[in-house]
N, C-alpha and C positions, 0 to 999 in steps of 0.2 A: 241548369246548364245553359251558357249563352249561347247564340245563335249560331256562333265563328264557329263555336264546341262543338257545338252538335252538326256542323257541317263537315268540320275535320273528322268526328270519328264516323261518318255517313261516308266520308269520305274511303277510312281504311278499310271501313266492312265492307265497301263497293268491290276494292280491289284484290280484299283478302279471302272472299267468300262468294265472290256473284262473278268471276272473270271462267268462263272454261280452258280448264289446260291444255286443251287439244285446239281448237280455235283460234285461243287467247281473245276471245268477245267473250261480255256478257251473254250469261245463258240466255239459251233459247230451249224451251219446253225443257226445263233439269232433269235429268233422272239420275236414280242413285242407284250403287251400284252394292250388293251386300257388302264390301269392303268400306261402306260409308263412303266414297268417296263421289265426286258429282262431275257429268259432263251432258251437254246436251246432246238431245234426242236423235240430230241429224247427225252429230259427231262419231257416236257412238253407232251407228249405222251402216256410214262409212267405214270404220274400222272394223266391224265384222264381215263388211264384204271384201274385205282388201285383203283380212289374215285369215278369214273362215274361224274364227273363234273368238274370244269375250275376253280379252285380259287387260287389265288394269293399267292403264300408264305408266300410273305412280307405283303402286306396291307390286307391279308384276305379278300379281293374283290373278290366275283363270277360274271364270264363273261360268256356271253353267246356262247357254240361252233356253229364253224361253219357248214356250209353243211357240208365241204367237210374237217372236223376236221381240226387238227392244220394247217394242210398246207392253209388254208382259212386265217390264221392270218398273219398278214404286216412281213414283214421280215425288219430288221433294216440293211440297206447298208451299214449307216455308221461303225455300231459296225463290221460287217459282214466285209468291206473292212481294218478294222485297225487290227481285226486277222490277216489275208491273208500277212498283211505288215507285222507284228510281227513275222509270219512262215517266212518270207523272210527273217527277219532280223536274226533270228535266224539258218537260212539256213546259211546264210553269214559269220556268224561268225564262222563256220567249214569248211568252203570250200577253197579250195587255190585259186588261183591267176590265173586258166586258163580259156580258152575260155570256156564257156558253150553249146557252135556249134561245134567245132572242137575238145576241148578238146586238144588241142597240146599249139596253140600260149598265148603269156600273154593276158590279157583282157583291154582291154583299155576303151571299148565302154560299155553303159549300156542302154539295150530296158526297158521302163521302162512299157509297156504293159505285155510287155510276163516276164519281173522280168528276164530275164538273161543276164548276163557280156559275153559280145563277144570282140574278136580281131578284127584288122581292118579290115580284108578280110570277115567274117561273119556278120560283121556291114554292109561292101556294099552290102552282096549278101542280106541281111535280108532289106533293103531296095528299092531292086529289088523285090522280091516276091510279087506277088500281096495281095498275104490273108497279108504280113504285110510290103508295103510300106507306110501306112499310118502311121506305129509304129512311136513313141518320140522316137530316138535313141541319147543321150547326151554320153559326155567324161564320165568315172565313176570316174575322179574328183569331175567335176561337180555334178553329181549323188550322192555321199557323203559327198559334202557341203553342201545340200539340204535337206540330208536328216537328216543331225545333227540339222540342222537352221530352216526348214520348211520341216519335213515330209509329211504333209497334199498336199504339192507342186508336188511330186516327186510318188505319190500313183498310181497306174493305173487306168482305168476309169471304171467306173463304167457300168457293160453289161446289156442289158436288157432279163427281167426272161422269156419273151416269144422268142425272139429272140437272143439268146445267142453268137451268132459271130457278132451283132454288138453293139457298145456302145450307151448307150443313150445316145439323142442329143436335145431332147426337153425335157418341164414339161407341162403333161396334166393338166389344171385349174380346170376343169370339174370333173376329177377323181382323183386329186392330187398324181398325182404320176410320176416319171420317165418314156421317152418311148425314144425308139429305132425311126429310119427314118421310117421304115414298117410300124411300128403301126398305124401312120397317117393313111394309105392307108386300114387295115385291123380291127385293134379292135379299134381304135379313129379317126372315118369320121368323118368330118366338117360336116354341121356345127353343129351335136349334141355334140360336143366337142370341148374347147375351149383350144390349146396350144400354147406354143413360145420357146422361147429359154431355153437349160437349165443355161446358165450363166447368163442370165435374171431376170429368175424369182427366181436363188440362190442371185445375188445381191439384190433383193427385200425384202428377204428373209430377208437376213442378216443384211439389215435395220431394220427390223421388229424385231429380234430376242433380240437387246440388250433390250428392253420394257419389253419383257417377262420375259426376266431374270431382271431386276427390276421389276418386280410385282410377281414374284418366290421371288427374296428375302426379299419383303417387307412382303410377306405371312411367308416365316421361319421365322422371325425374331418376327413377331406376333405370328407366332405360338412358337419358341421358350420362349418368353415372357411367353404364357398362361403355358406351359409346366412348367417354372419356379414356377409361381403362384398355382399350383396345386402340385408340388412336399413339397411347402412349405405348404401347407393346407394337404397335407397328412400324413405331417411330425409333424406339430398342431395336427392332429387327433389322432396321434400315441399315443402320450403323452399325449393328454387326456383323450383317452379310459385307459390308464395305470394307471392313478391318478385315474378313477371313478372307474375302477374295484376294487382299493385297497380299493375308499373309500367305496363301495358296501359290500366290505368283510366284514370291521371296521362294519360298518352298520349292519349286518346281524351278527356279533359275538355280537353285544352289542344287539339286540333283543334276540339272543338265551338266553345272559344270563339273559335278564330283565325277558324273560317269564322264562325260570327256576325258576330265585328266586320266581313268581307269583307263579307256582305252589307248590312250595317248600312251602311257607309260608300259601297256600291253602291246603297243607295236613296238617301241624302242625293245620290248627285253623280245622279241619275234623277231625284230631285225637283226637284234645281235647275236641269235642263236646262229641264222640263217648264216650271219656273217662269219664266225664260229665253224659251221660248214664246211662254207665256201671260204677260208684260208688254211684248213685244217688239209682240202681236196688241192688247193692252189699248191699249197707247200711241197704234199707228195708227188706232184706232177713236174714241179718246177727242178725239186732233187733228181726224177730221172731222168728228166730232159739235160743237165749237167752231168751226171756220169756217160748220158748218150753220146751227146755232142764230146765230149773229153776221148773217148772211145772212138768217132769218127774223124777226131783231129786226129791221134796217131794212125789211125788206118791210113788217110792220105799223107801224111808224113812219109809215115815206110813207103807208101809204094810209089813217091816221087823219087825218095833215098835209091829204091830197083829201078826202078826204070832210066834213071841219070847214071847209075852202075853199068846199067847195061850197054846203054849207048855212048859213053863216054868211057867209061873203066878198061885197063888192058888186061889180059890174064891172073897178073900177080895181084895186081888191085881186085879184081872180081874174087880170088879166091881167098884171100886174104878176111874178106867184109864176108864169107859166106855164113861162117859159123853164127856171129850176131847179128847177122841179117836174118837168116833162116830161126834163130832163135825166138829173136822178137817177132815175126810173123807167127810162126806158130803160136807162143801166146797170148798175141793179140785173137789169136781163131779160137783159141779155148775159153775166152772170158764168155761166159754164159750170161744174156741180158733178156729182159722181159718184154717179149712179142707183145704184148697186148699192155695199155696207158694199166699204171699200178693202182687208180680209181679211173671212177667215172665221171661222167657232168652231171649226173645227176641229185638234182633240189629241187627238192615239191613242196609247195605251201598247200594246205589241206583245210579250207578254211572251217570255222565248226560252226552247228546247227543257231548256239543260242548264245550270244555272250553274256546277257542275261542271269542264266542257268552255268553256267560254266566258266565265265571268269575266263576265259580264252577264245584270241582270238582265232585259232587253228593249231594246224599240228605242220611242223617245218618235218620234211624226211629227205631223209641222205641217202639210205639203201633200197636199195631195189627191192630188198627184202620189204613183202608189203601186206600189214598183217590185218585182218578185219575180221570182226564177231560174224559168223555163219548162221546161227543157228541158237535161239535158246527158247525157253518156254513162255509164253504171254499170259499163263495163270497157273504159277504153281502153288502147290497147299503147303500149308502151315507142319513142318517138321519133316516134308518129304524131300529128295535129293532135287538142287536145281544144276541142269550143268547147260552150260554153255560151253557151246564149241569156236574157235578162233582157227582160221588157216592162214597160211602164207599163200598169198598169192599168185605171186613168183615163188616158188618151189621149184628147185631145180634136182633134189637130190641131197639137199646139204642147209642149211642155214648157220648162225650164228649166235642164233639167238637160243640160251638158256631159260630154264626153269624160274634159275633166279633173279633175270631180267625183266619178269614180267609182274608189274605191283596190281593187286585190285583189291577194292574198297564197297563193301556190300552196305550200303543206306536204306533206314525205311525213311518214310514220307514223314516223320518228326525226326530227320538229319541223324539218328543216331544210328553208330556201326553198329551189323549185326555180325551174323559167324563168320570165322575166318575163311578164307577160297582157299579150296586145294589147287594148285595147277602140278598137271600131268603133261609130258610131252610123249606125243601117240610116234612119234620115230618117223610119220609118215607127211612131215609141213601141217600138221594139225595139232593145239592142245586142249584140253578138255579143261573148263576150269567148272571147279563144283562145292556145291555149298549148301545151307538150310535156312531156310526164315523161321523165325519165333513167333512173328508176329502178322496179324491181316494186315491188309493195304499195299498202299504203290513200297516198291524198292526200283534203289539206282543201281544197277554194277556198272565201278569205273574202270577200263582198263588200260593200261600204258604198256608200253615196250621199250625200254630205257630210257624210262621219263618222257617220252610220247604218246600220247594217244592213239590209239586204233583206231581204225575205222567202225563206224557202229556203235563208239563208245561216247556217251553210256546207255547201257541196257535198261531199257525201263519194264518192268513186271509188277502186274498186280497180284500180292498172293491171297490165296482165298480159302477158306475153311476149309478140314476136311472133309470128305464126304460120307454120310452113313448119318442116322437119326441125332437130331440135334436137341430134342424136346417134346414132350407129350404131357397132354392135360384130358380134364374130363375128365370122366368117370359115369356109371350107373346110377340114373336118382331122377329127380325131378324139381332138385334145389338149385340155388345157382350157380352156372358155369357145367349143371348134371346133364347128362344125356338118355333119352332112352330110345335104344334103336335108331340112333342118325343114319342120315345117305347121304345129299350130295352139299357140295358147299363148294362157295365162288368167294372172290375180294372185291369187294364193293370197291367204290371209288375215293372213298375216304382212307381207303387200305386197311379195314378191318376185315378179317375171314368170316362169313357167315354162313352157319351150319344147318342143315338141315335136321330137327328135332321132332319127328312126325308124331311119336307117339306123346308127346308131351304136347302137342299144338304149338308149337312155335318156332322159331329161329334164335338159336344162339348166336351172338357177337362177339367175338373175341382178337386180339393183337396177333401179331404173328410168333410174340412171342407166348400166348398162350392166356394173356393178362384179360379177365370177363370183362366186358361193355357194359352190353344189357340183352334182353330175352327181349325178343319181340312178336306181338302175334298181332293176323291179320283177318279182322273180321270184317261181314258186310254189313255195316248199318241196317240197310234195308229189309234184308232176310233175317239177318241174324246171327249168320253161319261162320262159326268160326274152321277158319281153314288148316288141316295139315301139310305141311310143305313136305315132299318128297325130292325132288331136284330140284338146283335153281340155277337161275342165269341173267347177266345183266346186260341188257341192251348200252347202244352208246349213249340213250338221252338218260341213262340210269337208271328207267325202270327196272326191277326186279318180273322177273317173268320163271315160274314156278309151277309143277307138277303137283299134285294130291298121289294120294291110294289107290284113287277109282278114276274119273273121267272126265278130269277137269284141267285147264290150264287158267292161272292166276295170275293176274296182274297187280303189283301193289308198286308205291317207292319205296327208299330206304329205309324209312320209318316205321314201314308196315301198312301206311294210309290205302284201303282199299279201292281200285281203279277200272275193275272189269274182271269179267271171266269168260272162258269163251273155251270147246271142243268138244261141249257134253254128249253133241248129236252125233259125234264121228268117233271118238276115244271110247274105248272098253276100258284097260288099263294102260292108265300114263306111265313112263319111264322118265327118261333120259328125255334135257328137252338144251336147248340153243339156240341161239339168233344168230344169222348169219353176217360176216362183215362185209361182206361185198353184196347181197342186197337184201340185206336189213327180217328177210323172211324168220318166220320161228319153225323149227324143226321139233317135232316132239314122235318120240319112241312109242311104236303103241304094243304093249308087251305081249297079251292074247292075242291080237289081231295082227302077229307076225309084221307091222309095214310100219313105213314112219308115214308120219304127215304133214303137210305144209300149213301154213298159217300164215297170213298177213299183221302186223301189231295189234291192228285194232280188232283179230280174233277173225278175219274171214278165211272162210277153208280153200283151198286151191285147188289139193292134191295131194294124191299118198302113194309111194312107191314101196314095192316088197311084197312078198307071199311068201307062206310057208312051203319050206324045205332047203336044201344045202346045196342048191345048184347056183352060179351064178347072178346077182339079183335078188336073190330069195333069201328071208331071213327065217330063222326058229328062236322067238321069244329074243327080241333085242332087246337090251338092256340102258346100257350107256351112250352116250350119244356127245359129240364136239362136229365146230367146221374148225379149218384152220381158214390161217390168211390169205389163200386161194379160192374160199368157198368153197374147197371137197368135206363131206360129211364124213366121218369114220364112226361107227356105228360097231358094239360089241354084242357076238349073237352067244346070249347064254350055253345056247343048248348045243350050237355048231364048234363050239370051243374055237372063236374064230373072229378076229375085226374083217370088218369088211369097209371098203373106201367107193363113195359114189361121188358124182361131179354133182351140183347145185340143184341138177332138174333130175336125179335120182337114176342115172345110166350107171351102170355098176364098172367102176377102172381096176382094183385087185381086189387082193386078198392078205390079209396080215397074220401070221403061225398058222396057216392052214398045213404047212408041210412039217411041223416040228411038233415039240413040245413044251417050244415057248408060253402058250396060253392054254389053261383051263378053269373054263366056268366064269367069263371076265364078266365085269361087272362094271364100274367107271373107268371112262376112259377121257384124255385131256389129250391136248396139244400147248406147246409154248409159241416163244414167240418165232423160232427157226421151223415151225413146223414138225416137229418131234414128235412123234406119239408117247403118250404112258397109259399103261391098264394095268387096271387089277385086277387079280385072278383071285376068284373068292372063295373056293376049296383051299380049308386048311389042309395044313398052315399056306397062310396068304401070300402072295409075292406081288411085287410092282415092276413091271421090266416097260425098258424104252426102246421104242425102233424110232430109225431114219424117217424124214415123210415118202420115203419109196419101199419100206416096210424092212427094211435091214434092222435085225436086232443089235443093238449097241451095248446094254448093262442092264445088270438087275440092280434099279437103286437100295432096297434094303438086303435085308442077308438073314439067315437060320437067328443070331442071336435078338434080332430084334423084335420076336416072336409075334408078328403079323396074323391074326387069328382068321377075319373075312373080313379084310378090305374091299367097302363095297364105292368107296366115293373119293374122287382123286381130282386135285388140282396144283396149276405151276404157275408161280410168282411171274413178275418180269424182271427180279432182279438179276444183274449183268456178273461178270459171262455166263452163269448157268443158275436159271432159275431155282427158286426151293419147291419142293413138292410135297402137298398138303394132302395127307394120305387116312381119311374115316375109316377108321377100322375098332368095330363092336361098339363099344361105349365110347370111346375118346380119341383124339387126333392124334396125328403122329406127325413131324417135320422133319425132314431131311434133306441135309446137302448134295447136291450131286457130284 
């Protein structure tokens, strides 16, 4: 290679490889970062005091610092020693021509350890010296043909970082890295450490290293590829979001103007009605204002005709005019006219809720007569009667309006008519219009009064299932989807149902329409102990928090992964257990030991309210257990045949069928999202009834045919208006509408 060559490419390796990118100088002390990438020691210092953490310039990779900060990170020799040469080289090109020892004679000689040009006589003496007879002392011919042809040849050696006066001389295997002759003896003993030579294991090396650099660049080269591939999908993208955005605009100028004109053409045919109206009300006013006026002309005609009779006329003249005088007075007095205008002034524009939805822009009305939907149902069921009521508002006694004046159009939510509307007229300014849905979901009823719209109109109603059991699964077994002996079961948050299967050890999961999941069971690693779930219930962070048989409360998530146990020292037998929403506490049933008691999540005890017997405060064997969205506890006492409601910190507020025979022997009890209670009475045959949250009983959701054996575990969806209620009764589930 010539000399120009080999300064040019000394040249790009300066700028390609030896520049830091944080600085933009040449390194100073290089360190490398496991990203391979290289910045100097002070650079990289600063950057972790400025961001508090180690992240990469270039590849935006965060590394983990060391103990002992940056100085903990590898230093890079080689970048490190081709600085050192480049100072030399650039030292050299300003310096003259003499000894770098003596400073008098010309240089002839070059140490290529210590980097200085000596004369002959500081070449022998630098030879003799102990600390540098072992120096490379070459001609600095030689030294400059090397260093044009093969800098890498001509470089000093490389020293080691613990021992700085000598060069390393081996490569530890064990710690891959450079060491000095010491090292052996002091920080790399044999045999926990495996080294050899350093020219060794760099030829080994250097065998090794072409493969990487073929699988370096078989990787750019893919990666350049994808890089390709993706500038051109970006580039596709560009232009397509620029074609849809325009055509998006096109799109939404031609809707502005299509509905424009809709409305446009919706006010001419509204003005014209109106106009329609008002010449229909002009015409009749204007006719009796002309028979009026015709009728006041001849009144004062005659009675100028009498009165110029009178005062002017002689006997024979007055008597003569009296016949057709007295004729036409008289009747002129019997024509019979209408005291009060034959209409009104009134015109009412009515404007309407949605033009949108309805295609109009109001309702024009002429009569006083003023009719609006009253009254109709916001969730009626699939095949039962819907009636809506419509009154006159102005009702005075009388109206004008027929049966067969009044058109209505019954829509579900896919536009299609359903049953036809009876209208009824109640004789009283009210008609009943009534009808049936086929179908769940929203309906529209339309209704008009001679081609106008009512007020109210249109009725919108969601219909919704009937109510009474809709579905049951399960059965007796220990196969899948089998139960043996379930209790209590909640809806995760994924909106599966999950059962409580004690004697089987697990939890069932299943849909709501009854469809199996999976079984799930929850053991403790550590113990061993696989758990039976008795009740369960789920926190807002999703834990699962869960009863046994005996005197335990269980922590798991969804999955069943076990997370805690915690109430062995205070629980006899657990029941009924719940977490509160308003502060987060866990409540759990303690069935022999009459009381509930309080828990913190993470299982610390607080407190426990109740004692045995049927006074106020005092439970016998509770059972079931809910808060609602107040944080009052409702709590079912087996043996009191009786709920009882306490505020958060366990002060007792009522009593729920303590005076009837609404509940016997209850067992689960629920609340939705209105605060509603439901229990079940676990003396066959089993029943499910719901009170008010002020303990009014409202219905019994199942009935005799749906043969409820001993429902002992109950819960309610949040689906709208009225939840479904998930009812454990023997072996299998039961769902029902409400």
């Amino acid at each position: 290679m010539a000399t120009s060559d080999a300064h040019k490419f000394l040249e790009e390796f300066d700028e390609k490889f030896l520049v830091c990118s944080i600085c933009c100088e040449r390194f100073t002390n290089c360190k490398c970062l496991p990203c391979m990438h290289n910045y100097c020691r002070d650079c990289l210092d600063k950057l972790i005091q400025k961001t508090g953490k180690l992240c990469c310039p270039n590849c935006r990779r965060t590394h983990t610092i060391p103990e002992d900060g940056v100085d903990g990170l590898s230093d890079n020799f080689f970048v490190n020693q081709m600085v050192d040469h480049y100072k030399q080289r650039d030292a050299e090109s300003v310096k003259s021509d003499l000894c770098g020892g003596c400073e008098r004679d010309k240089s002839v000689k070059h140490c290529i350890e210590c980097g200085f040009d000596l004369c002959d006589v500081c070449a022998t003496t630098h030879r003799k010296l102990p600390l540098t007879k072992s120096h490379q002392v070459i001609a600095l011919d030689e030294y400059r043909s090397k260093q044009s042809k093969d800098p890498t040849s001509v470089q000093p050696p490389l020293h080691c970082d613990k021992h700085p006066i000598h060069p390393v001389t081996y490569h530890c295997d064990t710690c891959d890295k450079p060491i000095c002759l010491e090292c052996p003896v002091l920080e790399h003993p044999r045999p926990e450490h495996k080294y050899r030579y350093l020219n060794t294991a760099a030829s080994e090396f250097k065998k090794d290293l072409p493969v990487l650099i073929s699988n370096v660049d078989e990787k750019k080269e893919d990666t350049s590829n994808t890089k390709s591939a993706v500038n051109t999908v970006l580039h596709s993208l560009d232009g397509n979001y620029q074609s849809k955005e325009t055509k998006v605009k096109q799109h939404a100028d031609k809707v502005i103007h299509d509905f424009t004109r809709k409305v446009r053409h919706q006010e001419q045919q509204t003005l014209k009605e109106m106009k329609e109206v008002y010449d229909g009300k002009k015409e009749k006013l204007n006719a009796q204002l002309k028979q009026l006026q015709n009728l006041e002309d001849d009144l004062i005609n005659t009675r100028d005709f009498a009165e110029k009779l009178m005062q002017y006329g002689n006997d024979s003249q007055l008597m003569a005019a009296k016949r057709g005088m007295t004729s036409q007075i008289q009747e002129l007095l019997t024509i019979q006219i209408d005291r009060e205008p034959t209409t009104d002034d009134y015109i009412e524009f009515e404007s309407g809720d949605d033009f949108c939805k309805t295609g109009s822009l109001g309702t024009i009305l002429s009569a006083r007569d003023n009719f609006q939907i009253t009254e109709y149902p916001k969730h009626p069921r699939i095949g039962e009667e819907i009636r809506v009521n419509m009154t006159n508002t102005q009702y005075t006694g009388r109206h004008g309006v027929k049966e067969t004046d009044i058109t209505t159009t019954l829509m579900d939510d896919r536009n299609q008519k359903q049953d036809d509307v009876k209208v009824t007229d109640n004789k009283d300014g009210t008609f009943s219009l009534t009808c049936q849905a086929k179908v769940e979901g929203e309906h529209t009823l339309s209704v008009s009064v001679r081609k106008k719209t009512v007020m109210g109109s249109p009725v919108r109603m969601k219909v919704i299932p009937k109510s009474g059991m809709v579905c049951k699964f399960g059965g007796y077994g220990s196969g899948v989807g089998q139960m043996s002996n379930p209790r209590g079961t909640t809806m995760t948050r994924a909106g599966n149902l999950l059962v409580c299967d004690p004697s089987n050890a697990r939890f069932q999961s299943f849909t709501i329409n009854g469809n199996h999941k999976q079984a799930i069971q929850v053991r403790d690693s550590n113990s061993g102990n696989t758990y039976n779930p008795y009740h369960v219930t789920q926190s807002s962070d999703g834990n699962l928090f869960f009863t046994t048989y005996d005197k335990y409360v269980i922590v798991c998530d969804e999955n069943g992964k076990f997370i805690r146990c915690f109430g062995a020292d205070e629980l006899k037998q657990s029941r009924g257990i719940a977490v509160s929403p308003t502060n987060g506490r866990v409540y759990v049933a303690d069935w022999s030991s009459h009381c509930i008691r309080i828990y913190s999540p993470g299982g610390n005890y607080f407190k426990s309210f109740g004692s045995q017997g049927n006074g106020k405060g005092q439970l016998y064997y509770p059972w079931g257990l809910d808060i609602n969205s107040q944080g009052n506890v409702i709590v079912s006492e087996y043996s009191n045949h009786r709920l009882q409601v306490f505020n958060e910190d366990g002060q007792h507020l009522f009593f729920i069928g303590d005076t009837d025979d609404k509940i016997s022997n209850p067992s689960g009890v629920a609340t939705d999202k209105d605060d509603n209670v439901y229990v079940c009475n676990y003396t066959s045959p089993g029943k499910v009834h719901k009170f008010d949250c002020h303990g009014k009983f409202i219905a019994r959701i199942d009935n005799d045919a749906d043969g409820l054996r001993h429902p002992i575990g109950v819960y309610v969806t949040d689906d709208k208006p009225f939840g479904k209620v998930v009812v454990v009764d023997y072996s299998c589930i039961k769902i029902f509408n409400q």
